[in-house]
N, C-alpha and C positions, 0 to 999 in steps of 0.2 A: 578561070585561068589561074594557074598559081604564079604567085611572086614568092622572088626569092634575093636575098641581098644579100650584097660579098663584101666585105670590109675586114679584110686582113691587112694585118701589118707584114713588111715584108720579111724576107727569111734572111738575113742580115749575110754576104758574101755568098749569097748562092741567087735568090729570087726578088726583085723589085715586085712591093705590092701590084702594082698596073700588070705585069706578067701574070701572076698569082691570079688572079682579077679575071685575066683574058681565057687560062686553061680553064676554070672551075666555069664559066659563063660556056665555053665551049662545049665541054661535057654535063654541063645542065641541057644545052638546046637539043641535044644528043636522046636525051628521054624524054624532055619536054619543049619541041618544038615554038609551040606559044606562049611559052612563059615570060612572064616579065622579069627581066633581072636587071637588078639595081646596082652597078657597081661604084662603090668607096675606096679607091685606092687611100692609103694612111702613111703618109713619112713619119718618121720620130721626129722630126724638130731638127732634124740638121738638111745636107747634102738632098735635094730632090722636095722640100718641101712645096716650095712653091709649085712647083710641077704636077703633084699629090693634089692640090687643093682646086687646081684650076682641070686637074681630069675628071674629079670628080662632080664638081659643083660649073664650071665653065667662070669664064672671065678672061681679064685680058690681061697679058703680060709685057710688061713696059721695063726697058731697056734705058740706061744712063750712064753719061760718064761718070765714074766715081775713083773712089782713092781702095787699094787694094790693102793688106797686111802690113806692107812697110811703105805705105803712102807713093806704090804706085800707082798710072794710069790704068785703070782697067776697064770696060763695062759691064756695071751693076746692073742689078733686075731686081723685079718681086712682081707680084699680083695682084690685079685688084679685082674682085669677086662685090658679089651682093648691087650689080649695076655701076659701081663704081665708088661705090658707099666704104668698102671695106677691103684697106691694103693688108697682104701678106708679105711678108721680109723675110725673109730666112738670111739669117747671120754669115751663113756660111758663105753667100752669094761673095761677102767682100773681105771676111776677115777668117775664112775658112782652114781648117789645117792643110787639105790636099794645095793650097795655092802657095807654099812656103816651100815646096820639095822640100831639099836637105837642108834650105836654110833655118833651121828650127833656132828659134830664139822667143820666147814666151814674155821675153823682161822689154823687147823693143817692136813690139807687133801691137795693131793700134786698129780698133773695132770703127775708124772716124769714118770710114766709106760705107757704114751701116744706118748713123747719121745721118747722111746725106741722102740717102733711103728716105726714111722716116721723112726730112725736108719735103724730099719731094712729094710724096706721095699726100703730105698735107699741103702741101699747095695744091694740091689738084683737087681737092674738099673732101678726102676724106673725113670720114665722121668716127671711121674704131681701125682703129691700125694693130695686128697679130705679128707680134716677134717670134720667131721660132728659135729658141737657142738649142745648140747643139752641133758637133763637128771642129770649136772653134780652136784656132790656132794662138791667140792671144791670153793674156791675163791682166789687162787695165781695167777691172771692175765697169767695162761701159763709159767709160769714161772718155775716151777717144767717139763713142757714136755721140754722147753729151755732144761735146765741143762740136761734130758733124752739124747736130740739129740745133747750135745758136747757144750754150752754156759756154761760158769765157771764164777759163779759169788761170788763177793767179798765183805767183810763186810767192815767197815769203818775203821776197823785195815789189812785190806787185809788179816783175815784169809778168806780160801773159804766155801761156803755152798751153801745149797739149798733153797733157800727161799719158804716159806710157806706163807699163806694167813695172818697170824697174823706174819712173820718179813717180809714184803717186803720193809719194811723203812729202813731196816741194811743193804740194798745192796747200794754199795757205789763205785764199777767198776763192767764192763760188757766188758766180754774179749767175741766174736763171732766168733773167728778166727777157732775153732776147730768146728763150725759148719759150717763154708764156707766148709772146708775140709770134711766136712762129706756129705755133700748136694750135693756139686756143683750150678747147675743150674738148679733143679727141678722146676717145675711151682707148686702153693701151690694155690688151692682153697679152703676155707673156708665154709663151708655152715652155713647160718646165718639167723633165721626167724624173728629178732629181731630185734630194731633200738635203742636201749639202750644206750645215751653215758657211758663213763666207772664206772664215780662215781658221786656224789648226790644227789636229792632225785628222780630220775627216774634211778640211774645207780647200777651195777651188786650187791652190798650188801643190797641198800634198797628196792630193787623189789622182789631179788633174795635170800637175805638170809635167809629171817625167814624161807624159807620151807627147807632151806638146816642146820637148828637148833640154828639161831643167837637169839642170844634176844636182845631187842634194844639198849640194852649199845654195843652190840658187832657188833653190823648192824654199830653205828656210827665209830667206831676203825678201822673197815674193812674199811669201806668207805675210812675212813682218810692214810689205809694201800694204797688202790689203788693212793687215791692221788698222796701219796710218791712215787712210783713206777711209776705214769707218770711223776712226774718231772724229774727224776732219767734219765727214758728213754728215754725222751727230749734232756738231759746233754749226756749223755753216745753216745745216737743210732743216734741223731740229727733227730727225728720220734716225731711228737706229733699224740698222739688219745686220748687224753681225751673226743672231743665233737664228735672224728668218730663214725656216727652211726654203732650200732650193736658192737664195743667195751665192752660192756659190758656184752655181751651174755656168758654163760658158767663161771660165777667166773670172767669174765674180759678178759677168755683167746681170745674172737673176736680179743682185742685188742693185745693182747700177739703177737698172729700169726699174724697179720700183722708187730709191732716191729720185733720181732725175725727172721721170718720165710719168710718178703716179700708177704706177701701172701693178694690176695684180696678177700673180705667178697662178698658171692653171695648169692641171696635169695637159698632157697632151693631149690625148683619145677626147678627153673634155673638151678639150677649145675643137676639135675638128667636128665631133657631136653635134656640136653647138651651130657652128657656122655650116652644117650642110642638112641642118633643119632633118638630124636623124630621128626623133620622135615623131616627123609629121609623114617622114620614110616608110616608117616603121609600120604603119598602118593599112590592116589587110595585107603583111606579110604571111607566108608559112613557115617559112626558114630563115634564120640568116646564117650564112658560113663567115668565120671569122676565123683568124689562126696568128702563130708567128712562127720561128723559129724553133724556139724550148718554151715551154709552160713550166715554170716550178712554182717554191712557195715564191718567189719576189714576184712572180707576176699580179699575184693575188694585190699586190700593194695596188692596182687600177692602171695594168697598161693596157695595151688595146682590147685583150678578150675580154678583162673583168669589166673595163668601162662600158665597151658595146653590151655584155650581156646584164649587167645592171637595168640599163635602159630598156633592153628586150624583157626583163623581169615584167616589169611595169606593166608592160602590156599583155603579156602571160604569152611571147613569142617565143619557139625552141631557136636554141643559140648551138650549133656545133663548130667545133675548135680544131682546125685540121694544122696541124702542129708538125716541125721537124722531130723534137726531142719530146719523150715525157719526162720532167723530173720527178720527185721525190714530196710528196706532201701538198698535190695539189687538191686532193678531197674538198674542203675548203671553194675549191672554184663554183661547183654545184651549186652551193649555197647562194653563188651569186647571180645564177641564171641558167648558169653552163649545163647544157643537157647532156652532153657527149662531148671527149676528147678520142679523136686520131691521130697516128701517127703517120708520116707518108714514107718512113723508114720500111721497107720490104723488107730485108736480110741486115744481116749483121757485117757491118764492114765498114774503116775507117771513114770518120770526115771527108776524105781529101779525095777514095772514089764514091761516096753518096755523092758529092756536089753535082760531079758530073751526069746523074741519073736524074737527079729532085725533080727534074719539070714534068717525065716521065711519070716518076712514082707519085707527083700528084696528082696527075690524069688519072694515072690508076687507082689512086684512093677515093677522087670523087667517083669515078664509074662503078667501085663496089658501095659505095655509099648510095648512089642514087637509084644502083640498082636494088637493093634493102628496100627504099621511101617508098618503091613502086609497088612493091608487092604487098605494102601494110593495109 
């Protein structure tokens, strides 16, 4: 019986991996009735994570009051997968861009309902808790999920407060003691697709703010806020990240969660590899299809195709890449597993009417594809 696994990331404004996921499994059962097929839906680390990790892997999703972007009521969520052993958070659940509309302000939005996440989800025992950054509407280096999960921090008169992306300069002690207690010895993985140090002109306010509503007086402020804030946490945590890559990802908080939280920053496709036990997947596969959107050379840095087919190397499994776009200098991919790239573009024709066809044209790219496998 052949097995075959599907682990595409999704086609970013046109296809949800889970979709992606359902057409290719469709048109697999289509020429091979009895096949096994393994489906890995894949979020990036923002909007839909937690969703991604619990289609593929199963577990259960728990709902909570929490504090939203500007410290409204909302209800929060995340996952707990692995029997209950290991929560998933996606940032976005509390301190997401889509939840700000037009109110875009990056200097007064506060990551604390993502906190209170993390709280929870160690009071129920977990033992590894998975942040997913990405989506975020904020810029307070993590610092508002800090104070969420029990870090009291203090102005430079020791009243206490929350720090915000516009004061992160007024913090002036960093008491952690009530997050030891609250934690313990959780393991904290971060998902990070980024390599942003935390601040200057590649790091989290001049890359990341103007879509999250800076204008450039306040991209340089911000900037100058995270400055503060690693000095701060140099002096205070004895932790420097200013030049750690991917620090800068989500507002800073890359950085935050390693200060605060111990936690190490993993590419994405990595941490989701990892927790849905794809090597042990992988075993007595034939195929796996995996895709995204565009392949260029930046994918080659290890997003979804090059992380899955690295691991398919391993075990001498063919990796094909059913792709929106080809770029430019992916040769390179091969080398890392990649047996074949497609594309599901049929004709030549703006963005804006492919969308409206994609789900189509990937039927129809797996059905000439599998019509190929058959006759080999």
């Amino acid at each position: 019986m052949k097995k075959f696994i599907l682990i595409p990331d999704s086609f970013k404004g046109t296809m949800d991996s889970a979709e992606i996921c359902s057409i290719m499994e469709k048109q697999i059962h289509t020429y091979y009735p009895e096949a096994q097929v393994v489906s890995i839906p894949v979020a990036d680390g923002g909007e839909g994570s937690v969703d991604s990790y619990l289609a593929a892997v199963g577990g259960q999703k728990v709902s909570i009051p929490a504090k939203g972007p500007y410290m409204e009521d909302i209800q929060g969520f995340y996952g707990l997968i692995d029997g209950g052993k290991t929560a998933v958070i996606e940032m976005a659940a509390c301190a997401g861009l889509p939840m700000v509309g037009d109110k875009l302000n990056p200097g007064k939005t506060t990551t604390f309902g993502v906190g209170q996440l993390i709280a929870d989800a160690a009071g129920r025992g977990c033992t590894k808790i998975i942040v997913c950054l990405g989506g975020s509407a904020t810029n307070d280096f993590g610092a508002g999920a800090a104070a969420g999960a029990g870090v009291r921090f203090y102005d430079h008169s020791g009243k206490e407060f929350i720090p915000l992306g516009e004061t992160l300069d007024q913090i002036g002690r960093i008491d952690t003691s009530g997050l030891r207690t609250a934690l313990g010895s959780i393991e904290f993985v971060t998902m990070c697709d980024i390599d942003n140090p935390l601040y200057g002109p590649t790091g989290a306010a001049h890359v990341f703010g103007p879509q999250k509503g800076a204008d450039p007086a306040m991209v340089e402020f911000l900037d100058n806020q995270l400055r503060a804030v690693s000095e701060t946490v140099k002096r205070e945590l004895k932790t420097d990240v200013a030049e750690l890559p991917g620090a800068g990802a989500a507002g800073g908080m890359g950085g935050g969660m390693v200060a605060f939280f111990g936690s190490r920053l993993q590419m994405g496709i990595e941490t989701v590899l990892d927790a849905v036990h794809f090597d042990r997947i992988l075993q007595g596969a034939d195929v796996v299809f995996t895709g995204e959107g565009k392949i260029d050379f930046q994918s080659l840095r290890g997003k979804v195709v090059i992380g899955v087919a690295r691991r398919a190397k391993k075990q001498n499994v063919p990796v094909i890449a059913i792709v929106g776009d080809i770029g430019d200098n992916i040769e390179g991919a091969y080398d890392e597993g990649v047996s074949a790239v497609f594309s599901i573009n049929r004709v030549a024709l703006p963005y804006k009417e492919l969308r409206s066809r994609s789900k189509n044209d990937l039927a129809l790219t797996m059905d000439n594809l599998l019509r190929f496998i058959r006759i080999k």
